[in-house]
N, CA, C and O atoms as a GROMACS GRO file, in nm:
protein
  564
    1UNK      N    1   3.640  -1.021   1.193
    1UNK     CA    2   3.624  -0.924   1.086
    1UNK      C    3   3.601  -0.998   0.954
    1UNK      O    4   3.658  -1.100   0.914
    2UNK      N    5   3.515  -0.931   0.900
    2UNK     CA    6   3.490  -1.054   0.717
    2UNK      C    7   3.578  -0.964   0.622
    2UNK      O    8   3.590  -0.843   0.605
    3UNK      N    9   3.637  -1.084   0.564
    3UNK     CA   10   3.762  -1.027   0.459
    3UNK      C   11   3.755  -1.157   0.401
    3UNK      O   12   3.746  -1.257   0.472
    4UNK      N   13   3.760  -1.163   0.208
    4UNK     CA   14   3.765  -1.264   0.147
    4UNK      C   15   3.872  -1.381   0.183
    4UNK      O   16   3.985  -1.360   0.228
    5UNK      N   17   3.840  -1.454   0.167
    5UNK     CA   18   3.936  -1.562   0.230
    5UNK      C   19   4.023  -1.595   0.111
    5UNK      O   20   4.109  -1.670   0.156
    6UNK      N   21   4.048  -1.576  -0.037
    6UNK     CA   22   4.119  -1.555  -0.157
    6UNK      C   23   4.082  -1.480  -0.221
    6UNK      O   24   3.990  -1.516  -0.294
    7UNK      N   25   4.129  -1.339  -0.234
    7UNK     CA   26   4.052  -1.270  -0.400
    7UNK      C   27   4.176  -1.303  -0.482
    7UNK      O   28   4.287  -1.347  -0.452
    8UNK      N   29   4.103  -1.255  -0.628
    8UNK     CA   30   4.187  -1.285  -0.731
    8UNK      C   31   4.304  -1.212  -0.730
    8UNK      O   32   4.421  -1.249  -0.739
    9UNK      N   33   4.245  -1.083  -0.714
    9UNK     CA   34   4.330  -0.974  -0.698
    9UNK      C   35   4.385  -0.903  -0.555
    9UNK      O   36   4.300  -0.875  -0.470
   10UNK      N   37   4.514  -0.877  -0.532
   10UNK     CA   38   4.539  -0.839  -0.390
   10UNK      C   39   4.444  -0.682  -0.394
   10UNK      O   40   4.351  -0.648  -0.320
   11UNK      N   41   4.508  -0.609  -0.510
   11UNK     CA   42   4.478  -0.450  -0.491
   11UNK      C   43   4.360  -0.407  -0.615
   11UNK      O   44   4.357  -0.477  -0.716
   12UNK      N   45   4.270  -0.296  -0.602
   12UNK     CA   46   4.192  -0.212  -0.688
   12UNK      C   47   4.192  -0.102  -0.698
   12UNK      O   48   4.263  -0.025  -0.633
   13UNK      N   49   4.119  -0.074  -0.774
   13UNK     CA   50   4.083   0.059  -0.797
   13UNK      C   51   4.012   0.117  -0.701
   13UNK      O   52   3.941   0.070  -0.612
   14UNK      N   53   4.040   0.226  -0.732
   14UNK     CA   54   3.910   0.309  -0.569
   14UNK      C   55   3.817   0.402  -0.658
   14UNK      O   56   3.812   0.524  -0.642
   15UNK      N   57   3.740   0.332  -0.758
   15UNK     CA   58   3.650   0.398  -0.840
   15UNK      C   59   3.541   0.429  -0.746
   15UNK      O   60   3.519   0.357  -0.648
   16UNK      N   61   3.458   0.553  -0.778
   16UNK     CA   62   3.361   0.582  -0.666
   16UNK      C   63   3.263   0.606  -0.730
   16UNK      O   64   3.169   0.658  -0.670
   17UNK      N   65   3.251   0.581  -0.862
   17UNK     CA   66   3.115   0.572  -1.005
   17UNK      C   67   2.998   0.512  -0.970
   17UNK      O   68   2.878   0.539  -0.973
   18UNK      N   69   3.064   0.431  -0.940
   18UNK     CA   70   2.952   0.304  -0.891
   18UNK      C   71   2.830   0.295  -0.812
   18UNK      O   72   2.729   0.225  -0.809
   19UNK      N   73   2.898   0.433  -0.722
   19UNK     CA   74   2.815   0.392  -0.609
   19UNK      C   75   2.702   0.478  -0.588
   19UNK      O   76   2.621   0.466  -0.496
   20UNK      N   77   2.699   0.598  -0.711
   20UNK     CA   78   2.635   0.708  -0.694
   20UNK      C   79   2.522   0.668  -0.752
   20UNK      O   80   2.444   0.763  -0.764
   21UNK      N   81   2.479   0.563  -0.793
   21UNK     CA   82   2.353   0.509  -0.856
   21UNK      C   83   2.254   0.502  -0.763
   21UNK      O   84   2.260   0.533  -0.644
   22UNK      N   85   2.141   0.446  -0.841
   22UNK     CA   86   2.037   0.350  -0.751
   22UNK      C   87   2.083   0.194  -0.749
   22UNK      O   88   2.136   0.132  -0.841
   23UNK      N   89   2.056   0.158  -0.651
   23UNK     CA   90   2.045  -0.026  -0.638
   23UNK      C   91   1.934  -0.092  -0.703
   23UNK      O   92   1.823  -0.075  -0.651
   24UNK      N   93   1.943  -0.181  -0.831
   24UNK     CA   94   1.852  -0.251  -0.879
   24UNK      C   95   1.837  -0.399  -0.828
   24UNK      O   96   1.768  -0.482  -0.888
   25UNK      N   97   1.906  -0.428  -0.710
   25UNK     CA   98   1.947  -0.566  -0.691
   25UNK      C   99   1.945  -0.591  -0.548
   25UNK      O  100   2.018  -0.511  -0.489
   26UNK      N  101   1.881  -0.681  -0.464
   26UNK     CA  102   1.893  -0.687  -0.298
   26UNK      C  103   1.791  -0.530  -0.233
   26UNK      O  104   1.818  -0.474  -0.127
   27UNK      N  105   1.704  -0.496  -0.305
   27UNK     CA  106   1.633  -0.436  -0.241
   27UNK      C  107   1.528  -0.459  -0.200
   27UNK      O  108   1.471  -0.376  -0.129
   28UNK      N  109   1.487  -0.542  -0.222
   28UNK     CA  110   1.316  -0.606  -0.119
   28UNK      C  111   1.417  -0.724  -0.010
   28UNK      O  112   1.526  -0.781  -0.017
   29UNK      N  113   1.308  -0.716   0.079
   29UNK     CA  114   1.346  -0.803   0.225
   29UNK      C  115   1.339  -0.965   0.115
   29UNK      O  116   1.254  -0.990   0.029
   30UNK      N  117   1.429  -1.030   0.147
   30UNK     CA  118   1.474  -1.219   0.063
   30UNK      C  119   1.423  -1.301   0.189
   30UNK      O  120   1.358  -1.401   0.159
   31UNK      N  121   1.443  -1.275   0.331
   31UNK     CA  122   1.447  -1.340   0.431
   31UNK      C  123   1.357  -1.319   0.552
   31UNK      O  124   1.262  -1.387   0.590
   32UNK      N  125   1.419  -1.195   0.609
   32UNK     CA  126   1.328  -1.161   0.701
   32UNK      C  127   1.224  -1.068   0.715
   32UNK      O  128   1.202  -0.998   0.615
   33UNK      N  129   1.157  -1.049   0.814
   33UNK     CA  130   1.037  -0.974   0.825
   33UNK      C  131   1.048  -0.846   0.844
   33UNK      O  132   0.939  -0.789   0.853
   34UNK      N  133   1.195  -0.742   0.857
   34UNK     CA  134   1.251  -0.636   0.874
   34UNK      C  135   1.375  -0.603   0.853
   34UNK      O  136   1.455  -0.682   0.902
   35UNK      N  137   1.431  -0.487   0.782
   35UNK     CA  138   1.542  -0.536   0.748
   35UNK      C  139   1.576  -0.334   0.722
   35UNK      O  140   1.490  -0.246   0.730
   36UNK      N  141   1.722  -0.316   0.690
   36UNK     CA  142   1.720  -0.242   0.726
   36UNK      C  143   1.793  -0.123   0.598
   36UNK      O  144   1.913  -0.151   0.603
   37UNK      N  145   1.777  -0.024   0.505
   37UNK     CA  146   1.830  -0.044   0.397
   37UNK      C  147   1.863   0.107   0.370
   37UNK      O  148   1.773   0.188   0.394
   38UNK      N  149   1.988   0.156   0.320
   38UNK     CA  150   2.075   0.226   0.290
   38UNK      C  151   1.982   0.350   0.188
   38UNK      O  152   1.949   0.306   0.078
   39UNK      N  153   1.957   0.435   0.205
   39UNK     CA  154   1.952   0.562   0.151
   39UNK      C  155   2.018   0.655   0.048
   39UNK      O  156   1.965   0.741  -0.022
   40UNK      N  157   2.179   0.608   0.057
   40UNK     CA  158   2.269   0.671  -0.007
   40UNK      C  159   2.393   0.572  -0.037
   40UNK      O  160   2.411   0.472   0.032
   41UNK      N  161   2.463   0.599  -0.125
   41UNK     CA  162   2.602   0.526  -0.178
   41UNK      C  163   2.699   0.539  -0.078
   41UNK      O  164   2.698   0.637  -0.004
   42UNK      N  165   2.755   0.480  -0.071
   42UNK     CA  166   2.903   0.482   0.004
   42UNK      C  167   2.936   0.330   0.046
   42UNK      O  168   2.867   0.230   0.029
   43UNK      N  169   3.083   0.343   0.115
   43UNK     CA  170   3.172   0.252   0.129
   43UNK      C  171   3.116   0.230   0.311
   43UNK      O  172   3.127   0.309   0.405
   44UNK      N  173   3.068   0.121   0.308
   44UNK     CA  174   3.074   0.031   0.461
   44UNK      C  175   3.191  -0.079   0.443
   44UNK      O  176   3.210  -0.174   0.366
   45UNK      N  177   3.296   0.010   0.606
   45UNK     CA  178   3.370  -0.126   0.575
   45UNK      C  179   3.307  -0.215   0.699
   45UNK      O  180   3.210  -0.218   0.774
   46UNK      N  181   3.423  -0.284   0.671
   46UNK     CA  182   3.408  -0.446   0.779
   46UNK      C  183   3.359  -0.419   0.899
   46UNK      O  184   3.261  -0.471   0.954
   47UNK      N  185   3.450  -0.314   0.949
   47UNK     CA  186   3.439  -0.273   1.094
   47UNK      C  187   3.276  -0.232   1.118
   47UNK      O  188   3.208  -0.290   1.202
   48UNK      N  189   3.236  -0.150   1.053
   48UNK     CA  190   3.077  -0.128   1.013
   48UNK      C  191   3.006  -0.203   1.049
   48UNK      O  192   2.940  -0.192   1.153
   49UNK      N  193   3.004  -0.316   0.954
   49UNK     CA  194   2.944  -0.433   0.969
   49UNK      C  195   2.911  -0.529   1.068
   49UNK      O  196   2.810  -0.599   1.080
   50UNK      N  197   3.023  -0.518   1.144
   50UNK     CA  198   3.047  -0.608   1.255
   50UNK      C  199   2.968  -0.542   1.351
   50UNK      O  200   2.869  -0.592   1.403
   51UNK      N  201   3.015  -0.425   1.376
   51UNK     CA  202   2.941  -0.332   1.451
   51UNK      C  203   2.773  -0.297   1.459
   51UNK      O  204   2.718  -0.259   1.562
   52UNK      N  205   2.717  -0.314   1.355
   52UNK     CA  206   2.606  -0.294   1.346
   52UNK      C  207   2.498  -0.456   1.359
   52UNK      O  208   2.378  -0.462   1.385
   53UNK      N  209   2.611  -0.592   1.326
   53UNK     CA  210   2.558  -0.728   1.347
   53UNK      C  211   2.545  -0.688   1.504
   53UNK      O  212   2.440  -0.641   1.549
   54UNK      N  213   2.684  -0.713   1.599
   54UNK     CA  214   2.697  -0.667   1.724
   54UNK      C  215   2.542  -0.612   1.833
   54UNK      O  216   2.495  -0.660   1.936
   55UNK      N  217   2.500  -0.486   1.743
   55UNK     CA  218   2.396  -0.409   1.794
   55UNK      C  219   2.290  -0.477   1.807
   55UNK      O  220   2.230  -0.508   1.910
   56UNK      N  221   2.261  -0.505   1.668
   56UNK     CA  222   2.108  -0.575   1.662
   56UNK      C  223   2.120  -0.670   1.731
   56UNK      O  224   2.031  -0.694   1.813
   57UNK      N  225   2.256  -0.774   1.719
   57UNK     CA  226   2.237  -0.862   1.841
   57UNK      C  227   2.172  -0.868   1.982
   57UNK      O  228   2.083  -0.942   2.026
   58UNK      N  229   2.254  -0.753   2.048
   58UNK     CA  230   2.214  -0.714   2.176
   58UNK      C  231   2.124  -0.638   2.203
   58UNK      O  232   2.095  -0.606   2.318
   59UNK      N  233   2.068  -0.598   2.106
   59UNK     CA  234   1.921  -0.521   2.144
   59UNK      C  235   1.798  -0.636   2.121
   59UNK      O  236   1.693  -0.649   2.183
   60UNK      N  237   1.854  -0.719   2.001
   60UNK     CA  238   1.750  -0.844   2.013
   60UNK      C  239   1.780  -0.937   2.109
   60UNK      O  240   1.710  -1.035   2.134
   61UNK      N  241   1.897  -0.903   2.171
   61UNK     CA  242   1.852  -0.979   2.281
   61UNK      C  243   1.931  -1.152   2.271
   61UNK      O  244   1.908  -1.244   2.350
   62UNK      N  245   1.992  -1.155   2.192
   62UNK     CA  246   1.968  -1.305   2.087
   62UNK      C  247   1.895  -1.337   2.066
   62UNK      O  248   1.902  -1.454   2.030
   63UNK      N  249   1.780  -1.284   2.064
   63UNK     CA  250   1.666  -1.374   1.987
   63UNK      C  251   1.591  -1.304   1.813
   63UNK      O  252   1.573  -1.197   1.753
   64UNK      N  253   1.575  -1.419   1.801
   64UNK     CA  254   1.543  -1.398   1.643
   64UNK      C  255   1.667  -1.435   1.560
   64UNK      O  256   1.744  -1.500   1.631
   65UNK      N  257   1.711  -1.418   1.438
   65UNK     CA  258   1.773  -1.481   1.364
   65UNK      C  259   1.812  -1.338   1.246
   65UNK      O  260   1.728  -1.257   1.207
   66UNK      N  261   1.956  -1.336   1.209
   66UNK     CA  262   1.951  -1.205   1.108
   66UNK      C  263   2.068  -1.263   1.041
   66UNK      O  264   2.147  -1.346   1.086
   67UNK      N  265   2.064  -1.192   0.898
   67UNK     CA  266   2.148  -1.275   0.809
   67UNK      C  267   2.191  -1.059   0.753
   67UNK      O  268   2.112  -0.968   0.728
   68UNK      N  269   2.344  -1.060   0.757
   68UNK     CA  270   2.374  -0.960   0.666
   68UNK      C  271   2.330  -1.001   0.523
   68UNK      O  272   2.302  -1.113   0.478
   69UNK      N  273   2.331  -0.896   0.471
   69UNK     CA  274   2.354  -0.910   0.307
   69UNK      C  275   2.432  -0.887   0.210
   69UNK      O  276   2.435  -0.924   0.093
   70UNK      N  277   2.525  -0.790   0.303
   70UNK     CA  278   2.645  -0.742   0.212
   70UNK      C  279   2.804  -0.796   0.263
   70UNK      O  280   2.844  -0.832   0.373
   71UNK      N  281   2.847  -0.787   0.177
   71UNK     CA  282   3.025  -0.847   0.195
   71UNK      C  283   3.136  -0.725   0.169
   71UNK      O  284   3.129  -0.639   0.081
   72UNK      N  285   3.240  -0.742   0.270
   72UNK     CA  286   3.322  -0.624   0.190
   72UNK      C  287   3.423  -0.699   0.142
   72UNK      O  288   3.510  -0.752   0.211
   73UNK      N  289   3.411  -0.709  -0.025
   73UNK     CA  290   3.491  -0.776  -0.127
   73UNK      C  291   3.600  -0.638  -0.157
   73UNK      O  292   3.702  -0.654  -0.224
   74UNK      N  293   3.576  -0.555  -0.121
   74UNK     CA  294   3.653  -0.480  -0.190
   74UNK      C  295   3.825  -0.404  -0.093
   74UNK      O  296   3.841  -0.352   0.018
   75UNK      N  297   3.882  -0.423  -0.165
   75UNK     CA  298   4.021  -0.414  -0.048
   75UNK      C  299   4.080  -0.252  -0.043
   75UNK      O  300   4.170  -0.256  -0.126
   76UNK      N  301   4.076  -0.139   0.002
   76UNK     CA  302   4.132  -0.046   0.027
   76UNK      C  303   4.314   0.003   0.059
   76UNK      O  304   4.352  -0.028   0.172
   77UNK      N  305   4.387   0.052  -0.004
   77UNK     CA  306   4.514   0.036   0.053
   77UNK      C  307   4.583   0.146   0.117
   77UNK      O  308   4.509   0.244   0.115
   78UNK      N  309   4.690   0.169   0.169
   78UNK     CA  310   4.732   0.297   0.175
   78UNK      C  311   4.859   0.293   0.249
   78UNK      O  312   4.889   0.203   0.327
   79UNK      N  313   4.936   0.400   0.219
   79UNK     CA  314   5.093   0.369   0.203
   79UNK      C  315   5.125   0.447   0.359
   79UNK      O  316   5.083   0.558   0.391
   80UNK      N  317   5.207   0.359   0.439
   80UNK     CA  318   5.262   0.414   0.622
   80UNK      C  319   5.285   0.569   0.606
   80UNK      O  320   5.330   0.628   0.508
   81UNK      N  321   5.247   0.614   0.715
   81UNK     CA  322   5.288   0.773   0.742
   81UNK      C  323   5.426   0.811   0.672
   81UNK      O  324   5.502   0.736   0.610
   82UNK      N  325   5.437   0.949   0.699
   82UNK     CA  326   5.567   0.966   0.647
   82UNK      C  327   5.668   0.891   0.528
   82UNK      O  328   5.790   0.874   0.525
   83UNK      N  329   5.585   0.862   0.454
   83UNK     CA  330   5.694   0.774   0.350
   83UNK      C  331   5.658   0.884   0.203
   83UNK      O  332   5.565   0.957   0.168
   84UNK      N  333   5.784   0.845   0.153
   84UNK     CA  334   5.796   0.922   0.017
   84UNK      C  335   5.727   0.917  -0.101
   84UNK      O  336   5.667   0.811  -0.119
   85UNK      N  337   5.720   0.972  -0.159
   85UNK     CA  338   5.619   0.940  -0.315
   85UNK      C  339   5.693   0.848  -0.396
   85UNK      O  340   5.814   0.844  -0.418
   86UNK      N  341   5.579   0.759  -0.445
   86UNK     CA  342   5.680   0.684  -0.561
   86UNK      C  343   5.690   0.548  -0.451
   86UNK      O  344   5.665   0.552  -0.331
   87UNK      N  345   5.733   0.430  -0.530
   87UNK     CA  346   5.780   0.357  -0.472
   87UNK      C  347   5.627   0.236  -0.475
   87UNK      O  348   5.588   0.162  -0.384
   88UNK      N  349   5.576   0.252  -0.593
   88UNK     CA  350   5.420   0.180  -0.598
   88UNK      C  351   5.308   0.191  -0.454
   88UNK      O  352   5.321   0.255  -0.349
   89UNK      N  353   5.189   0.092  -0.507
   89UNK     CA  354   5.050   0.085  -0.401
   89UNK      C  355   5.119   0.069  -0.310
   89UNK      O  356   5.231   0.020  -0.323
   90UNK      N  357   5.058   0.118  -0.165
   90UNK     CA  358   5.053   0.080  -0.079
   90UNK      C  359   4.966  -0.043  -0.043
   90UNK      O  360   4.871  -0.076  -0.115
   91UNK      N  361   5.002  -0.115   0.078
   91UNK     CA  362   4.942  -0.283   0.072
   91UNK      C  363   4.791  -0.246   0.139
   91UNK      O  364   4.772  -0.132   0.178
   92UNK      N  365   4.712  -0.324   0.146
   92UNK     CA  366   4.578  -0.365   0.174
   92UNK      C  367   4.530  -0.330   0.309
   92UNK      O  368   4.528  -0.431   0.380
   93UNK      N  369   4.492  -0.227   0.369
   93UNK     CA  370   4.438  -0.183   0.504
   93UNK      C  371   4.331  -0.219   0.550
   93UNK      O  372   4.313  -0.263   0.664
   94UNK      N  373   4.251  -0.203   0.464
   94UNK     CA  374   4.082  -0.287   0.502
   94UNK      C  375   4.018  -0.333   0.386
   94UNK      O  376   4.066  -0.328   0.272
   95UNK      N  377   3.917  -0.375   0.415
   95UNK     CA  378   3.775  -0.437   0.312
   95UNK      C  379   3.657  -0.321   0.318
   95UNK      O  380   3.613  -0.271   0.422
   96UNK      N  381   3.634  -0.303   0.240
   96UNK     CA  382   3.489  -0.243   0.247
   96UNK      C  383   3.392  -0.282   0.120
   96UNK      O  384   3.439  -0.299   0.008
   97UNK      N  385   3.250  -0.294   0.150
   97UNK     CA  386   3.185  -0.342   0.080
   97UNK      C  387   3.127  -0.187   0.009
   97UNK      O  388   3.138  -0.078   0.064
   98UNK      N  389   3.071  -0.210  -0.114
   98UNK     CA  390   3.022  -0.070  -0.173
   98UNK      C  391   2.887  -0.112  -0.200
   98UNK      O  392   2.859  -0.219  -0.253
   99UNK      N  393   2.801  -0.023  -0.163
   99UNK     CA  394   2.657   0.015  -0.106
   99UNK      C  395   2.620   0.145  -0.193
   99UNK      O  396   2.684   0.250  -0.205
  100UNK      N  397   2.501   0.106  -0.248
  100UNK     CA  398   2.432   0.188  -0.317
  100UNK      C  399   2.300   0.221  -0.266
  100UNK      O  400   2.249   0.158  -0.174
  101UNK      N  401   2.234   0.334  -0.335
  101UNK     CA  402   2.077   0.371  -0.264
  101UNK      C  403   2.001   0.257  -0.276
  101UNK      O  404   2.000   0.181  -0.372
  102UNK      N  405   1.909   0.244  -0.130
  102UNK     CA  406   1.838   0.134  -0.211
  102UNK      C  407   1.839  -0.035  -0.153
  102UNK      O  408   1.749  -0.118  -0.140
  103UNK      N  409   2.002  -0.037  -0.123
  103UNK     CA  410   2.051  -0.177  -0.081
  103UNK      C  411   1.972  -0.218   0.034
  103UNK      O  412   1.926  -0.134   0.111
  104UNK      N  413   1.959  -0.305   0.046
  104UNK     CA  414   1.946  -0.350   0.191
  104UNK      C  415   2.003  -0.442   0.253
  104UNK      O  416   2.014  -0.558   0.214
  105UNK      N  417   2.067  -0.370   0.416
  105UNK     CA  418   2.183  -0.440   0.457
  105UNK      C  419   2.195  -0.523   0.534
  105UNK      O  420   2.290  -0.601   0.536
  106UNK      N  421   2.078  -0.524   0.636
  106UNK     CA  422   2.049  -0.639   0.687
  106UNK      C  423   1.868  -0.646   0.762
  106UNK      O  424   1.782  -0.564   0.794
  107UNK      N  425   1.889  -0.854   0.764
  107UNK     CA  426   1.736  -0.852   0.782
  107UNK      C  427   1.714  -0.896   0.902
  107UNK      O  428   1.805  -0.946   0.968
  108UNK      N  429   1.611  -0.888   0.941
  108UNK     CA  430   1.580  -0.945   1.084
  108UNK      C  431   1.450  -1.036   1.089
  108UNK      O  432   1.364  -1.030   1.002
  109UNK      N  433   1.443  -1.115   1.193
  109UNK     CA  434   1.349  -1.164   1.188
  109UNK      C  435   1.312  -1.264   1.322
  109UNK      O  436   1.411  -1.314   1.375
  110UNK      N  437   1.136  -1.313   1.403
  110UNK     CA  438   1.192  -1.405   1.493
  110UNK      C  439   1.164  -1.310   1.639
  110UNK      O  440   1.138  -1.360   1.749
  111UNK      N  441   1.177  -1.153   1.606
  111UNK     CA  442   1.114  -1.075   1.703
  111UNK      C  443   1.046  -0.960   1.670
  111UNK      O  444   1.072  -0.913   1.560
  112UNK      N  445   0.926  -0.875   1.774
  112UNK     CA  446   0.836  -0.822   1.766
  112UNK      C  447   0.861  -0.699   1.662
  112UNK      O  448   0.980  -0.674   1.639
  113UNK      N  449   0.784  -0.635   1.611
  113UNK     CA  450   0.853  -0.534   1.575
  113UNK      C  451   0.892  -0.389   1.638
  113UNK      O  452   0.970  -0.317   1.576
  114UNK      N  453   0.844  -0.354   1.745
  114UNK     CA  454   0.920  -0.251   1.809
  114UNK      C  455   1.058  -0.291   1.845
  114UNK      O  456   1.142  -0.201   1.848
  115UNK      N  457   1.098  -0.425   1.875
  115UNK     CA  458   1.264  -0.505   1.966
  115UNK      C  459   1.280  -0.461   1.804
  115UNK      O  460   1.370  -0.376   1.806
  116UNK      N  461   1.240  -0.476   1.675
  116UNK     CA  462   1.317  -0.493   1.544
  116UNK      C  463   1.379  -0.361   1.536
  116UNK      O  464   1.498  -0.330   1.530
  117UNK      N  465   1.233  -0.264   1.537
  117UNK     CA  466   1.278  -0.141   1.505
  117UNK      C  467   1.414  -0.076   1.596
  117UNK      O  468   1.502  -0.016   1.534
  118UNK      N  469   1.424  -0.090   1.744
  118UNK     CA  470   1.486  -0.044   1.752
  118UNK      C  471   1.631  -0.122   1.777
  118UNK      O  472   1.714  -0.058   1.842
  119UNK      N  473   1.663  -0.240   1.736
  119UNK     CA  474   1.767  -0.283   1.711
  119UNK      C  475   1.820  -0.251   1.562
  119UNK      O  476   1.942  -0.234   1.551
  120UNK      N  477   1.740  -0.242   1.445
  120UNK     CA  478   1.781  -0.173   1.300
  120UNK      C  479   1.835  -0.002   1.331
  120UNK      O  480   1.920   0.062   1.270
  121UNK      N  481   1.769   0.030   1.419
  121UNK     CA  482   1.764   0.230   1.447
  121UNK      C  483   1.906   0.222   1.503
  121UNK      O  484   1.985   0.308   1.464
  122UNK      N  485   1.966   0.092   1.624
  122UNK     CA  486   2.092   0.090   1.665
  122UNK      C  487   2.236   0.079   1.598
  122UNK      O  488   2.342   0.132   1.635
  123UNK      N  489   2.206  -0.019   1.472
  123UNK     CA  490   2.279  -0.085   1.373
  123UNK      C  491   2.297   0.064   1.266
  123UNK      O  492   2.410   0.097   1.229
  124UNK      N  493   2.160   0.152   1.219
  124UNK     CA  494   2.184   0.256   1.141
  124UNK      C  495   2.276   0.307   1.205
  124UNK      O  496   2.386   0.282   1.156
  125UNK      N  497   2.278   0.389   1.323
  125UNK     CA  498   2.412   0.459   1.411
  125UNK      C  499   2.490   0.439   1.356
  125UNK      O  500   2.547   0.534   1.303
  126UNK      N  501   2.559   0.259   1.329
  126UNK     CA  502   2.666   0.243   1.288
  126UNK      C  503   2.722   0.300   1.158
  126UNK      O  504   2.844   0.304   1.143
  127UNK      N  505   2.652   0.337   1.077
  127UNK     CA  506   2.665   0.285   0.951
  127UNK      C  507   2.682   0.429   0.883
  127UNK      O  508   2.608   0.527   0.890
  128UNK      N  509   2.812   0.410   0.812
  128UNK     CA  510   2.868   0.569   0.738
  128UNK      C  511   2.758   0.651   0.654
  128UNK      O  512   2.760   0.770   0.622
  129UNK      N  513   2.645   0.537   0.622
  129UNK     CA  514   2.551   0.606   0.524
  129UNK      C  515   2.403   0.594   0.578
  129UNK      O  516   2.366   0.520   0.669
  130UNK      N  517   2.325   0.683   0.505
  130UNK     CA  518   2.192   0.701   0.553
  130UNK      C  519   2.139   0.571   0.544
  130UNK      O  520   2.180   0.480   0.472
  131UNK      N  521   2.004   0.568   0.657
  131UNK     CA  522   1.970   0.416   0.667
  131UNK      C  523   1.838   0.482   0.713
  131UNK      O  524   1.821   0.592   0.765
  132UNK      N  525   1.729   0.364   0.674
  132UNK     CA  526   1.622   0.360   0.726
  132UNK      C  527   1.535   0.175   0.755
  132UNK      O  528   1.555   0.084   0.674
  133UNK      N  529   1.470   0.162   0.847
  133UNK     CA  530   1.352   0.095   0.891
  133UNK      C  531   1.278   0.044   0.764
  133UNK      O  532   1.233   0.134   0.694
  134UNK      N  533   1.254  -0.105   0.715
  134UNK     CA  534   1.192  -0.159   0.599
  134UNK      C  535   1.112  -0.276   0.699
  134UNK      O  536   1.146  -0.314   0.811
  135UNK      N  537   1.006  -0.312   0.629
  135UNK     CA  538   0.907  -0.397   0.713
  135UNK      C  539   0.827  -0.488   0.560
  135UNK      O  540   0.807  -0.437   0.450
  136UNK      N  541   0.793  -0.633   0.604
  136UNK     CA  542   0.765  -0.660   0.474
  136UNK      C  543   0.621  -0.643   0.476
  136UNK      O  544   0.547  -0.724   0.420
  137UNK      N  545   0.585  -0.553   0.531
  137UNK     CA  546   0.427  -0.523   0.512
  137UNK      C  547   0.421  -0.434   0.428
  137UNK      O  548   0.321  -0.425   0.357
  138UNK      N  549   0.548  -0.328   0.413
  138UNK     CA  550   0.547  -0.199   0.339
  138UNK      C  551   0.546  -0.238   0.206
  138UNK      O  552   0.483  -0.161   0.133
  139UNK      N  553   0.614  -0.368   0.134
  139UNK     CA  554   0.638  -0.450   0.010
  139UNK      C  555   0.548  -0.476  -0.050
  139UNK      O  556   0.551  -0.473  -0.173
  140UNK      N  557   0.436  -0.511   0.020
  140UNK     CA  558   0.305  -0.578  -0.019
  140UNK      C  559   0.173  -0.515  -0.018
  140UNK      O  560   0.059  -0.561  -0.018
  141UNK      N  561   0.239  -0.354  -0.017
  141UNK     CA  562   0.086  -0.262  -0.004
  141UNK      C  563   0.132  -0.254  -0.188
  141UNK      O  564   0.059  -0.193  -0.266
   0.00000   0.00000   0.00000
């Protein structure tokens, strides 16, 4: 599971401002020849992530080469069942990374593009937020 290996901070805020934007940043393919990129804001956590590396894996087959792009820096907390109010944060439950329209979350590259497409179409499944199919041919019209 990816979780920072030191943050500064144990706990945050659970601001959700952020995410309702557009992405000005990580939206054209950096690497590979397909890649696969978020539609809408929201929180992908770890588990996500893993899950959707996982897919494309095995639909590519191992072959080809894919690099995520996103990290979940951000730590979520929440306090055990049944416990009383008061008594401060609850401790750190997961990571999730925050994803805006726009992002793109991961790239592929190394195989054909139908094995691409439908290993990205497998990885979207995963993923709490809308996703679509990017190709770097579409970049360069």
């Amino acid at each position: 599971m990816l979780s920072p290996k030191k943050p500064k901070y144990r706990k945050q805020m659970k601001q959700l401002r952020h995410i309702r934007r557009a992405e000005n940043r990580g939206c054209e393919l950096a690497f590979g020849e397909y890649g696969l990129r978020a539609l809408e804001g929201g929180w992908v956590s770890a588990r996500h992530i893993e899950a959707g590396r996982v897919a494309i894996a095995r639909a590519a087959k191992r072959g080809g080469m894919v690099w995520l792009k996103v990290f979940p820096d951000k730590p979520l907390t929440s306090k055990p069942a049944e416990t009383r109010m008061g008594k401060g944060k609850g401790a750190p439950e997961e990571w999730v990374a925050e994803v805006k329209a726009g992002k793109i979350l991961y790239e592929l590259t190394g195989v054909n593009k139908t094995v691409a497409e439908q290993a990205l179409r497998l990885a979207a499944a995963k993923m709490p937020v809308k996703c679509e199919f990017v190709s770097r041919s579409e970049f360069l019209l």
